[in-house]
C-alpha positions as CSV (number, residue, x, y, z in Angstrom):
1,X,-9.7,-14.8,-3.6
2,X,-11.8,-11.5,-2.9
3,X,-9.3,-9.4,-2.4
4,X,-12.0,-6.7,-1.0
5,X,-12.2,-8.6,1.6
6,X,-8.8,-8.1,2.7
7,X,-8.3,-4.6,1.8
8,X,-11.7,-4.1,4.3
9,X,-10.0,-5.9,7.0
10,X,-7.0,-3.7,6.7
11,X,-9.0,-0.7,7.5
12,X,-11.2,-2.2,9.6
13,X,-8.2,-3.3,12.0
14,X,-5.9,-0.3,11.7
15,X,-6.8,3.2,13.6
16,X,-6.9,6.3,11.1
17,X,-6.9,3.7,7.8
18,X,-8.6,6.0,5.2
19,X,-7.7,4.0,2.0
20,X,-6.4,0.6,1.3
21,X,-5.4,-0.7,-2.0
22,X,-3.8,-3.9,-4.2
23,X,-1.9,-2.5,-7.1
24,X,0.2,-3.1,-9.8
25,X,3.5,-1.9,-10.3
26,X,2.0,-0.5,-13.3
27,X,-0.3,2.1,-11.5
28,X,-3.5,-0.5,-12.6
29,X,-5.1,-1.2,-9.6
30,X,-6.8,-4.7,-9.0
31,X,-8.8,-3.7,-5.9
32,X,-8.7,-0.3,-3.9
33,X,-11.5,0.6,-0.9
34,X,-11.5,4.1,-0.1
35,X,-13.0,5.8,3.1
36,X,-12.2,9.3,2.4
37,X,-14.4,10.5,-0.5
38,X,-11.4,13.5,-1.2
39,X,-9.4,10.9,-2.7
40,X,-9.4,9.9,-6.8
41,X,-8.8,6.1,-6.5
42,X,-7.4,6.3,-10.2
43,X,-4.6,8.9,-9.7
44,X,-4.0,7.3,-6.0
45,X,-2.8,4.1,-7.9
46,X,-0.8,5.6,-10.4
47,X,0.9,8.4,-8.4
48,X,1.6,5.3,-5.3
49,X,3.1,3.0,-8.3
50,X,4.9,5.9,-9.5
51,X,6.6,6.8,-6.3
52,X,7.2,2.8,-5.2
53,X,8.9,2.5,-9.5
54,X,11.3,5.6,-8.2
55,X,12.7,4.4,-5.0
56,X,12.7,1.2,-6.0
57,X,15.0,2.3,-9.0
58,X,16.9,4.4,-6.0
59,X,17.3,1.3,-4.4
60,X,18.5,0.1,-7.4
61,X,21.4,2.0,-8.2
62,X,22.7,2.0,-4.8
63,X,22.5,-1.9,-4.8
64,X,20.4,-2.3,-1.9
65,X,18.1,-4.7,-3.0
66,X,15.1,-4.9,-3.4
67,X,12.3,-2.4,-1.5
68,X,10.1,-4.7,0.9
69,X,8.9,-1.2,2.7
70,X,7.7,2.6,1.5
71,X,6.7,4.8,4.3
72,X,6.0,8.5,3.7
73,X,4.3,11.6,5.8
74,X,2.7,13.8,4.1
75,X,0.6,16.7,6.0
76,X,-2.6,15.0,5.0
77,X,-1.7,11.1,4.8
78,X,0.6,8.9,5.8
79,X,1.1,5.9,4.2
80,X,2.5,2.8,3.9
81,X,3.1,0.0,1.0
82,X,4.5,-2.9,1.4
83,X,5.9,-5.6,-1.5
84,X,3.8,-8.2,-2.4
85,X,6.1,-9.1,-5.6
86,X,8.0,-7.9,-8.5
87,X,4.5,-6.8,-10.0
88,X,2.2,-5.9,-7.1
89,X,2.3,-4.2,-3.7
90,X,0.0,-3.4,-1.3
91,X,-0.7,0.1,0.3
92,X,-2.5,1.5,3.1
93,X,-3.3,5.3,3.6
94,X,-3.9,6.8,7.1
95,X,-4.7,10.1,9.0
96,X,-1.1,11.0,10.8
97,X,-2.6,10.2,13.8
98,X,-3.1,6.9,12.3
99,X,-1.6,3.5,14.3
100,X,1.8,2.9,12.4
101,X,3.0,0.2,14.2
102,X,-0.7,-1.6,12.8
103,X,-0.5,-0.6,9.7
104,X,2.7,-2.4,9.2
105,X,2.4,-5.6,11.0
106,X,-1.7,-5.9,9.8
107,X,-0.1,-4.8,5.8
108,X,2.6,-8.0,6.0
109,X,-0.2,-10.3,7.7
110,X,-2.3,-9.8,4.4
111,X,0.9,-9.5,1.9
112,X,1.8,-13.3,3.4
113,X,-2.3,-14.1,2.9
114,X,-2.1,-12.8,-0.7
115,X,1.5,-14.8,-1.5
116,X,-0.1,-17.9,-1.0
117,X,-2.7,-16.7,-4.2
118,X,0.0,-16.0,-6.2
């Protein structure tokens, strides 16, 4: 599967998208597309695995299960990732004027295309 592809789609689809990416849990990306050139991809991935590893271990220790869903606003970015397995999730960054509601909805469209991969 080209996994470009998808991540392309995501932006292409959702208003504001500036970044799309298919990471590991491990901060190791497998595929990220950037449209916004003041982004590092490298530190993107490992500081978006970081964040989903702590409230995932939140969610932990309250015993709510696993996290299907991060959203966070930043005043740059806001951005969304979404649980593609124990291992992987996908993310998607957007201007805050971005389309939320699309972002969501387009991110578990392509998490259920990428399940069927894995």
């Amino acid at each position: 599967m080209d996994y470009k592809v998808i991540l392309q789609g995501l932006l292409d689809k959702v208003t504001g998208a500036v970044a799309a990416s298919f990471c590991g849990t491990d901060g190791i990306g497998v595929e990220t597309i950037f449209n916004d050139q003041q982004i590092d991809p490298l530190m993107a991935e490992v500081e978006l695995a970081t964040a989903y590893k702590v409230v995932t271990e939140v969610a932990r220790h309250l015993e709510a299960g696993d996290i299907q869903e991060l959203i966070f606003e930043t005043q740059i970015y806001l951005v969304v990732l979404e649980r593609l397995s124990a291992d992987y999730f996908l993310s998607l960054m957007l201007k805050p004027t971005g389309n939320l509601g699309r972002a969501r909805l387009e991110l578990k469209r392509a998490v259920g295309e990428l399940s069927h991969e894995m």
